[in-house]
N, C-alpha and C positions, 0 to 999 in steps of 0.2 A: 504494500500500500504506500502510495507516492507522500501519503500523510507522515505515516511513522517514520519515514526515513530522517527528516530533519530534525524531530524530536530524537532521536537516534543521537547524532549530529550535537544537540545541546544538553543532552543529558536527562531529559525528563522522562524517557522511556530506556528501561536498562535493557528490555530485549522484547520479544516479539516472533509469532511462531504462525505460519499460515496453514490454519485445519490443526494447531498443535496441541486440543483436548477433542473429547467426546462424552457428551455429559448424561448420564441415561436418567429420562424422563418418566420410565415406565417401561416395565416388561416388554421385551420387543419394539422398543419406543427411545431413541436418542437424537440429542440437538449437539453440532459441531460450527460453533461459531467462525464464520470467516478466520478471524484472527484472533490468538491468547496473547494479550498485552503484559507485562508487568513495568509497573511505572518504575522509577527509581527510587522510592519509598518503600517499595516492594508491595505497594496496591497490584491486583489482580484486575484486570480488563478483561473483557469479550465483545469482542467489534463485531457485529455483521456490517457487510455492504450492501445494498441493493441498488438495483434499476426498478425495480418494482417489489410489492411485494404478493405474496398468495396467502391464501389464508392459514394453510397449515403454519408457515412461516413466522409467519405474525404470535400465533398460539405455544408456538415450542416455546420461543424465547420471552413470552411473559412467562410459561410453567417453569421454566429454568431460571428466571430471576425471583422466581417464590421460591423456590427450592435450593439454593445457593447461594454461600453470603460471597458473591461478586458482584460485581458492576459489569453491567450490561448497555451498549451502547449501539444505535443501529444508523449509522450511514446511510441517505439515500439518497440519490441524485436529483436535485430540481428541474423541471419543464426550463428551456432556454426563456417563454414569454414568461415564468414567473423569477427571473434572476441569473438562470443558471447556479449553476454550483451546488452545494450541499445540504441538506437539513440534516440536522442533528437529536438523535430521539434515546433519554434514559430513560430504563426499565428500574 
């Protein structure tokens, strides 16, 4: 992710792992966050990215922010007529 790299760069994220956990939700049932962050405090992140989202999607990663003392964060990309660039959504 073209984000964490400069955080990288300054210090505020001490590493970062793409697909680097798999969090089970329920028997037969797991959510694998885009990206496992840890800041340089040693906070734990989990980034998704989107273009869109689906609905299962949307439903894993609130049941995994009930279920897990991390921070959950989801990337989405904005419409070019509403700004472009990012929105930013915690769980």
């Amino acid at each position: 992710m073209e984000v964490l790299k400069p955080a990288m760069q300054d210090g505020s994220i001490s590493w970062y792992r793409f697909e680097g956990v798999k969090l089970r939700l329920a028997d037969n049932t797991f959510y694998t966050p885009d990206y496992c962050v840890m800041r340089s405090d040693g906070t734990m992140e989990m980034h998704e990215v989107k273009g869109f989202w689906q609905d299962d999607a949307r439903v894993k990663i609130k049941v995994a922010a009930d279920m897990y003392p991390l921070k959950f964060i989801a990337v989405k990309r904005q419409a070019k007529k509403n700004g472009g660039g990012w929105s930013i959504e915690e769980f």
